[in-house]
N, C-alpha and C positions, 0 to 999 in steps of 0.2 A: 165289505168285510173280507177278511183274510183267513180262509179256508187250506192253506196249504201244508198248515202242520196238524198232524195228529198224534193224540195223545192217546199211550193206551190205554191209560184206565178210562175212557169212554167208549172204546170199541168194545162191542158185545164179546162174548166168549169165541159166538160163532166166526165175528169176524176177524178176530186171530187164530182161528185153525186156519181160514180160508188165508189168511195173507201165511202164515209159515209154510201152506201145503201139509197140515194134519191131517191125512185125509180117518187116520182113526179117531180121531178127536172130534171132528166134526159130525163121522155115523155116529157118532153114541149121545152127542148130543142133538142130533135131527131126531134119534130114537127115542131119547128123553123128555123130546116137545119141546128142548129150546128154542125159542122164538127166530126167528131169519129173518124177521122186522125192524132189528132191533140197527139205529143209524147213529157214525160218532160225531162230532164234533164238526164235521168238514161235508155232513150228511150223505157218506160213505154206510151202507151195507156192505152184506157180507160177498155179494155177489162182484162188486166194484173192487177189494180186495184181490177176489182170486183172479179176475180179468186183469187189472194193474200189476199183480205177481205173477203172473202167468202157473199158477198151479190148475192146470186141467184136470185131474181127477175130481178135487175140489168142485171145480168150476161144473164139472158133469154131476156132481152131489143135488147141488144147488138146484140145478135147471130139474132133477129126478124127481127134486122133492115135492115136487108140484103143486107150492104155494104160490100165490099170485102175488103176495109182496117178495118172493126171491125171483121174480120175472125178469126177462131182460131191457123191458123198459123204466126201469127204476131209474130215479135220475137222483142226483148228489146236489145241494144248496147252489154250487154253481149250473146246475141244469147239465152236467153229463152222465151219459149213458155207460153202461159196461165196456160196449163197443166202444163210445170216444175213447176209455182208456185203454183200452188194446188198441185200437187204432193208433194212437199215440205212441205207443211203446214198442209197435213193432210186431207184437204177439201173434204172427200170422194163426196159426192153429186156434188160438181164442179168439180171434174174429171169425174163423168158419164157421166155430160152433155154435158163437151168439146167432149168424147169418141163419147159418140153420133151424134153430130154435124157434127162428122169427125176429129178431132184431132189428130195428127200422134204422137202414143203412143211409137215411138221411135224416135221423133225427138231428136236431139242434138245442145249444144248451141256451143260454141265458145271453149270450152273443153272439147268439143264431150262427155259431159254429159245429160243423158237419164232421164227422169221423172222417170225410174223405181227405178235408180240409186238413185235419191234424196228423192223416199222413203223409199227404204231399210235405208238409212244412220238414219234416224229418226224413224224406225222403227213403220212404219205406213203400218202395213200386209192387214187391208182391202181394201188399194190403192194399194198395190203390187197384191193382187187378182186379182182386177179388170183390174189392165192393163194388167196382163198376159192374161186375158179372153179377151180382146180385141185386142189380137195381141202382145203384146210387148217383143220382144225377150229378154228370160234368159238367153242366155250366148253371149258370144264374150265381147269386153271391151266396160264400160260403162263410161268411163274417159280420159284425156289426159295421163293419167300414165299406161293406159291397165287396170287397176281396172276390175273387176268382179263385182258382185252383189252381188257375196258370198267371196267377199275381203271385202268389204264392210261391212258387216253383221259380219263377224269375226270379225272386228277390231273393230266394234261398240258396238259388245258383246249382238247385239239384238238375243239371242238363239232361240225363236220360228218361227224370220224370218229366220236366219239360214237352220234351219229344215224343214220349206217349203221348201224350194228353193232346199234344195237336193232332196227332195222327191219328186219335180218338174222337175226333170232333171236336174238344172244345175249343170257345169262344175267343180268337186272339186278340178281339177286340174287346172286349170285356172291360164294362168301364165299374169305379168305385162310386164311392158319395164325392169326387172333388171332381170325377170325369178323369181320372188316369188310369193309362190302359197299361195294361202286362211292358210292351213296349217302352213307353212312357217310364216307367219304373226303373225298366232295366237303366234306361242313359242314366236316370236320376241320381240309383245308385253306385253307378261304374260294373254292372254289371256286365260285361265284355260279351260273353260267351251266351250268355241266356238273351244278349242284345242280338246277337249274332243269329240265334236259330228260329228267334220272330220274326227274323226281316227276311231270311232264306225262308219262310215260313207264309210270308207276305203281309203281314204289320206293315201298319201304314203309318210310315217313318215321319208324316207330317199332320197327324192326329195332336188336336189339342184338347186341354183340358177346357173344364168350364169358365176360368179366368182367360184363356187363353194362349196360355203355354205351352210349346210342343219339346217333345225330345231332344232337341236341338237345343233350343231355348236352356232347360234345364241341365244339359251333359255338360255346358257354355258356363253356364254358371257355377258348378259345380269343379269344374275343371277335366273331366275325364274327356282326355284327349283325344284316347283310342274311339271310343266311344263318339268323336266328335268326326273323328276322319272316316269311321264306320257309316254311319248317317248319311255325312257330306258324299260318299261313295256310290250310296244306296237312292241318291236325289232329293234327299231335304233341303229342306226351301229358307235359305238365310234370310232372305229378308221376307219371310210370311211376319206380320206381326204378331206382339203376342199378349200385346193388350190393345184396346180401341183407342182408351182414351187417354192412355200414356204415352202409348206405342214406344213399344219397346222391342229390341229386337235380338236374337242372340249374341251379336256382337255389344248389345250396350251390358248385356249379363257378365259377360268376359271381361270389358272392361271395368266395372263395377268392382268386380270380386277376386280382380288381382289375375288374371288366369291368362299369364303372357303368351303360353305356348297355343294355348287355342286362340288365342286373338291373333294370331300370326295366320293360320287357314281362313279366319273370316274376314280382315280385311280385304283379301282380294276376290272377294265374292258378293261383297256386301255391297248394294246401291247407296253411291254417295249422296244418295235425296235426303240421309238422314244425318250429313253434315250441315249443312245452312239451310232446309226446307223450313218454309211456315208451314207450324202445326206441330214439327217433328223436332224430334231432341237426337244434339248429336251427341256421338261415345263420348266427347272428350267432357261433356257435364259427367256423365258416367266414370271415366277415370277419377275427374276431378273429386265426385262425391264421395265414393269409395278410400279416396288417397292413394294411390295405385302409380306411382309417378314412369316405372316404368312403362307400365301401358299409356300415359298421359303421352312420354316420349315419342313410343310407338307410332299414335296417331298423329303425332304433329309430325311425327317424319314424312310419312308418308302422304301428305296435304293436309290432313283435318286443320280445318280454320282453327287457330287459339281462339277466335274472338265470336264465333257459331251463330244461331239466333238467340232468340230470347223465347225464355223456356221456363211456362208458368206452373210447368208441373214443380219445376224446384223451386217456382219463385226468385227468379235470376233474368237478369238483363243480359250477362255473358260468363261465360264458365270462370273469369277473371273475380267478375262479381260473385258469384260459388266457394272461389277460393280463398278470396279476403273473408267469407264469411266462416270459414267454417275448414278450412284445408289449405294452412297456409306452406305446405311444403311444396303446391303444385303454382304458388305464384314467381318464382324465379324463373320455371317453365317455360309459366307461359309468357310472359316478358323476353325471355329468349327466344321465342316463338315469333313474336311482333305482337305480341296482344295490345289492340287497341287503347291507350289510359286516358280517362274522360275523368271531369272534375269530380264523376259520380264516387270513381273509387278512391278519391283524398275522404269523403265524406266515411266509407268504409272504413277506410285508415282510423281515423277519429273515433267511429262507432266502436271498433273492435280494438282501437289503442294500439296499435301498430306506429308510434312513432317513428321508429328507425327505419321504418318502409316506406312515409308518406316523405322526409327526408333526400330518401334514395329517389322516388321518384321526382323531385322538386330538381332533384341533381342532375337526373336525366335527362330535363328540359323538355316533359311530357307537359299538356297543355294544363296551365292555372283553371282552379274550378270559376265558372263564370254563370251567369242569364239562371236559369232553375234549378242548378246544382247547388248556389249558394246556398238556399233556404237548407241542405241537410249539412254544410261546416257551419255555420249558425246553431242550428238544435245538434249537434254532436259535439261542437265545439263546447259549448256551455254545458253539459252534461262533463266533458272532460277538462271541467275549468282548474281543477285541482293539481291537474297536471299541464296547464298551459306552455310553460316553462320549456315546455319537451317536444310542442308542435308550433304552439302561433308564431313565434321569432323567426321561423324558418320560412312559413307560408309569407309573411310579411317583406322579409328579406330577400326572396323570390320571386317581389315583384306585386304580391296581391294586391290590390287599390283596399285601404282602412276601410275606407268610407262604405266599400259594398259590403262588409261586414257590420256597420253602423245600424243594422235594423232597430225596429221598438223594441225584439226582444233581449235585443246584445245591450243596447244600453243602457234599459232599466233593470235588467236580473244577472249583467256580467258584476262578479267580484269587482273592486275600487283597482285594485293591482292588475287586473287581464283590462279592464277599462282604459286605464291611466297607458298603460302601455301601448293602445291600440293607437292610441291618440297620438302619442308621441310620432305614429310613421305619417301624421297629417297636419297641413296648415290649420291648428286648432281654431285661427280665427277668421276662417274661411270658409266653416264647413256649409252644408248645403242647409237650410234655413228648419226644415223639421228638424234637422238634429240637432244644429243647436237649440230648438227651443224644450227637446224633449231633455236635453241636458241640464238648460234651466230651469227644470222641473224638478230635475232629479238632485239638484243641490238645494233645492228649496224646500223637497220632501222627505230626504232622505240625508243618512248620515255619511255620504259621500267626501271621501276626503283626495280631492282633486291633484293633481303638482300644482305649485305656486305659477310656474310658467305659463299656464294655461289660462292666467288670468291677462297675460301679457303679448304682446306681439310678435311672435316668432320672431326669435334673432336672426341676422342676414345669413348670418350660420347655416342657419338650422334648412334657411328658403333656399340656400343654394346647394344643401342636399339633396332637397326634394325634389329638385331642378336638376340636379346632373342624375339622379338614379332615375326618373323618368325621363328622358333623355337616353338613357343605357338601355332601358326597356328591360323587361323578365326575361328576354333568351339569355343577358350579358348578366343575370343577375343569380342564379339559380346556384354557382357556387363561388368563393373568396377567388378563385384562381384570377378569373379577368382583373375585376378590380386590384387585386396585387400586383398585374403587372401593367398598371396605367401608370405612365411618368412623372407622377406625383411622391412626395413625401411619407414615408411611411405612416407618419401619425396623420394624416389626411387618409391613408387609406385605411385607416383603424376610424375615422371619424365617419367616410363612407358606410363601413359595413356597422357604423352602427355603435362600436364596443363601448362610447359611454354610455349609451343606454340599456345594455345589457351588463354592464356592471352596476348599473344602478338599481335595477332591479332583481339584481342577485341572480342573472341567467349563464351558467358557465357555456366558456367558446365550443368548449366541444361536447355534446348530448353524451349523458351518461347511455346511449343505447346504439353509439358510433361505434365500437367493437361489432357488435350485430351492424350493421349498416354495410359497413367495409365490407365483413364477408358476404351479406349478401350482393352486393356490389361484384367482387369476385367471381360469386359463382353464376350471374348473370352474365360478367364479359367473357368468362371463359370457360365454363360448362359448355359439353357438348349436348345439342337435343337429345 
């Protein structure tokens, strides 16, 4: 419920003398028997009025009239006392007088927050004095969340209360409900200076929470740099880790969340065991995930492998695999890095439809997908049959053998049109005996409408294509350049690469996604890391 407005036609009479400071209005109705029980809307008496308005005659009326519902433990539907709102407010002389009266300088409301607690936050030291002199315990938690008084104080950034209160004893290690301490706070939230008088104080700058996070960790993350050079200064521990089972370290936080200038102090501090270690994950999956590319750079300047372990917290083979999946601004990177390209990521290409990429790589004369990367351009490939147009001509023309794409599942569930094409890059009446016979199944059950040639025996033609480009092999085959300048006839080098057959099945020479190609092309030869 929401108790912060009051209205005053529910406040008794009494408690608008007490909030104006009437102090004649108030004798005459304490003398007339008006009630001092009487609570508005927000379950404020009349007492809670004059302690929040600071009218102390009032306030001295009230405690005179020595009723036990105008006492000063009265508490308000969110459970505070007189004192929490003086306390709150500052109202030093109304806090003496409740203290005096008797007031329980550690009462708690409804989220077991403590007056001392609501003065620290507003940093009102001569109310925090006085309730310590009248009892009011400094440490243990002063909040629903475990809070401290010196959690408080740090995060408020009130430094002179601060500095009391350590030098009063309390607790600098004082943890909440996640296990974060005063310390811990400050880096979290860039708090410089409150950071500064825990650690001259003796906070233990490599305290972690209950996930395992240390000040470091989170200043790293966060980006506050001062805060990161402070720590590193004071002897925190860059490679403490700071989960078990993820392990993570404040450099992979940095690099994560974009935070260039602190990943500049942790890499030359950080154990490269969390570059290519089994078990451990290195920054550059953490760059990559985040999308961070300047810190992607960073680490690859300075050695981080492009190509790392394999890291099943993200579920990835290599940060490359990361990037096709999911951050494709950081795969030019890593290509310019030397990232290793396996047939695993034409398969990604496919998954994720990246035509203009699986193209660039075919051009680069990275290695053709082969042995058990085929089975995922098989099920990505047919998933992307709609679009075949835009990838299989390339892979084919690049050298891939038909036939390894010939599975049971390409043959009986490819379209007639990604079928009929496949075939054309093979001796139709050659093939290896399950495919034809799963062929002649598939004309016998199905509404397959084959080319006429397929019934017939490869023209001499045709056999001595397949004979001079196997022969040329996939390095000589990966772009038109070679073959354009083999000492043949232009329309033999048009008959080479193919172009009746991609005119026949309506495949234009150049991919509608070669503008994207080129540049990425570009910014791989000549970006710098």
């Amino acid at each position: 419920m929401d108790f912060t407005e009051a209205y005053s036609d529910t406040c008794s009479a009494a408690g608008l003398a007490a909030r104006k400071g009437n102090v004649e209005l108030l004798k005459a109705l304490i003398k007339k028997g008006h009630s001092l029980d009487i609570a508005d809307n927000r379950g404020w008496y009349p007492i809670h009025e004059a302690a929040s308005h600071k009218t102390l005659k009032c306030l001295r009326l009230l405690l005179q009239a020595g009723s036990l519902t105008s006492g000063v433990e009265l508490k308000t539907f969110e459970g505070e006392t007189a004192l929490h709102l003086a306390a709150k407010h500052g109202h030093l002389k109304i806090v003496q007088i409740l203290l005096q009266a008797g007031a329980n300088p550690n009462a708690i409301t409804n989220e077991n927050v403590t007056p001392l607690f609501l003065a620290t936050e507003k940093g009102h030291i001569a109310v925090i004095r006085t309730l310590l002199k009248y009892g009011a315990r400094i440490n243990g938690s002063h909040s629903a969340c475990l809070w401290s008084v010196v959690h408080q104080a740090a995060y408020q950034g009130h430094l002179e209360v601060l500095k009391f209160l350590l030098e009063k004893g309390a607790d600098k290690e004082s943890m909440d409900d996640y296990g974060i301490t005063p310390l811990f706070l400050a880096a979290q939230y860039g708090k410089l200076e409150s950071l500064r008088i825990l650690v001259q104080h003796g906070g233990n700058v490599n305290c972690q929470t209950y996930d395992k996070a240390t000040p470091l960790f989170i200043a790293a993350q966060e980006g506050h740099v001062e805060c990161v050079e402070l720590l590193l200064s004071h002897g925190a521990d860059a490679n403490l880790y700071c989960n078990e089972d993820n392990w993570q370290l404040p450099i992979h936080a940095a690099a994560q969340m974009g935070k260039v200038n602190v990943l500049e102090f942790l890499i030359p501090i950080t154990d490269r065991i969390c570059d290519k270690g089994a078990s451990k994950v290195s920054p550059v999956y953490s760059a990559v995930y985040g999308g961070h590319q300047e810190c992607l750079k960073m680490l690859l300047q300075v050695g981080y492998s492009p190509d790392a372990q394999e890291c099943p917290l993200y579920d990835c083979l290599s940060p490359l695999c990361m990037a096709l999946s999911q951050r494709f601004s950081a795969i030019p990177i890593l290509l310019k890095a030397g990232a290793v390209v396996t047939g695993l990521h034409y398969s990604y290409c496919l998954q994720y439809q990246y035509f203009h990429l699986l193209q660039f790589l075919l051009e680069q004369g990275y290695s053709l997908p082969s042995g058990s990367h085929l089975a995922g351009i098989i099920k990505y490939g047919l998933l992307s049959e709609q679009q075949f147009k835009h990838w299989l001509p390339h892979l084919l023309l690049a050298g891939l053998n038909p036939v390894d794409l010939l599975s049971e599942a390409w043959l009986n569930t490819a379209g007639d049109s990604m079928l009929n094409f496949t075939l054309e890059f093979t001796n139709w009446k050659r093939l290896p005996l399950v495919v034809a016979q799963i062929l002649h199944c598939r004309i016998t059950t199905s509404s397959w409408v084959e080319q006429t040639q397929f019934d017939n025996i490869p023209p001499l033609t045709h056999l001595s294509r397949l004979k001079i480009r196997s022969t040329l092999k996939s390095e000589r085959l990966r772009s038109d350049k070679f073959i354009r300048q083999l000492p043949l006839p232009s329309c033999l080098h048009d008959f080479l690469l193919y172009k009746d057959v991609l005119k026949l099945y309506g495949i234009p020479e150049i991919s509608e996604n070669r503008e994207e190609m080129e540049a990425l092309k570009s910014y791989v030869e000549n970006s710098e890391n």
